[in-house]
N, C-alpha and C positions, 0 to 999 in steps of 0.2 A: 573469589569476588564475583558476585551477579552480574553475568551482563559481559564479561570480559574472562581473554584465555590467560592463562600466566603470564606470553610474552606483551599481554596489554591491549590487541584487540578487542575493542567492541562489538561484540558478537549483536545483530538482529533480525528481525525478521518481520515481512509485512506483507500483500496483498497489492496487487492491483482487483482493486474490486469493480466490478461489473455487473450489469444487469440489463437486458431487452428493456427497449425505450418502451412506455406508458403511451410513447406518443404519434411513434412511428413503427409500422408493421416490420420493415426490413434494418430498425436499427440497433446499435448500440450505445449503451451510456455508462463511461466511468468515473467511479467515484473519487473526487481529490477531495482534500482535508486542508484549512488552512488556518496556520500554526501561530496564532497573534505573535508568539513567545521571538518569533523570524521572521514572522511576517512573510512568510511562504505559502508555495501550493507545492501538495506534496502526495504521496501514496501514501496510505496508511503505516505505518512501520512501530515500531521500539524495540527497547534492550530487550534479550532474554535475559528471566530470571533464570537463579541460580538452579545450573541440570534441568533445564527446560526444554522441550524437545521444540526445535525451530519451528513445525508447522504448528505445534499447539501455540506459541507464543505470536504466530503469525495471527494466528484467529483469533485469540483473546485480545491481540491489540485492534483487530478490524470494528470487534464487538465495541472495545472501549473507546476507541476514536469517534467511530461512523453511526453507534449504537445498531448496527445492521450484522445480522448472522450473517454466515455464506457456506458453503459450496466448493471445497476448496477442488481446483482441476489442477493443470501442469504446472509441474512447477518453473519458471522464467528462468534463474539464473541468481547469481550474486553479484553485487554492486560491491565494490570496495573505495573507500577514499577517506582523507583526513580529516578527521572532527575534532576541534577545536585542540590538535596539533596529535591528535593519537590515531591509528588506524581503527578503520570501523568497516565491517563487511556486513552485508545485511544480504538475504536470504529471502525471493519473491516467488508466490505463487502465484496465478488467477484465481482467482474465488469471484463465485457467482451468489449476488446477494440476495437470500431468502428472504427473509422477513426481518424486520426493525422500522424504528423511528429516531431519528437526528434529538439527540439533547446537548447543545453547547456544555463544557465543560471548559476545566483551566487549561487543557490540552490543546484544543481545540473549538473554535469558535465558530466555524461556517464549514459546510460542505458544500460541493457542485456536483452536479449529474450532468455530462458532457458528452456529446458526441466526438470519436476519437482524434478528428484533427483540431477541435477546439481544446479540448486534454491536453492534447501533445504544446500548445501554443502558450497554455495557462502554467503549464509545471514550470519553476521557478529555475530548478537545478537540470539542464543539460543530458544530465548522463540519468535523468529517470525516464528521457522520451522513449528512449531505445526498449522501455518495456512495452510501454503501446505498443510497439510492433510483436515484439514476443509475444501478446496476449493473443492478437489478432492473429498472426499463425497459429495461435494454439485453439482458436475456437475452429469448431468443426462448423464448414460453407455452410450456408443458409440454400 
């Protein structure tokens, strides 16, 4: 089954995506995605397809969410918790976003470019703040 292990985990994988603010010499800005379908703000993420290796499925969903390549750096951690009653573990890197352009799709409808304690305040679900920090340790000091 795509996207799940035998015992029924949802396997996925996603991005905290980033990029040097346009705007400010000393900042950063991350990318969230929000999901009309939950009407969330969220990290980019989805299932992997079937034998899909987690960082390639991590950047094909960055690409399809955000319409934005990246850069993929350290990898963050995995998140685990119940989706809609089955276990789901999802699989974060940092990626640093090259080049793209935002096209609204059925998936997603709006993105933010954020400065990281307005990120952290804007995510919907709790347990995705705790990556903002992981990103930010992982970027090398300015």
């Amino acid at each position: 089954m795509s996207g799940s292990t035998r015992t029924g985990t949802v396997l996925a994988a996603g991005c905290v995506l980033w990029r040097k603010s346009p705007y400010r010499a000393d900042g950063t800005e991350i990318c969230l995605v929000h999901r009309p379908k939950y009407d969330d703000w969220s990290h980019p993420k989805g299932k992997l397809k079937h034998a899909e290796d987690a960082l390639a499925g991590a950047l094909r969903e960055v690409l399809e969410e955000t319409g934005h390549h990246c850069a993929p750096g350290a990898r963050l951690g995995t998140v685990s918790y119940l989706a809609n009653g089955r276990p789901k573990q999802v699989v974060y890197w940092a990626a640093e976003a090259t080049d793209g352009e935002f096209a609204a799709n059925d998936e997603v409808d709006r993105i933010l470019w954020l400065p990281p304690p307005t990120a952290r305040d804007r995510l919907t679900q709790p347990r995705d703040r705790l990556l903002i920090d992981a990103l930010l340790d992982s970027l090398p000091s300015a």
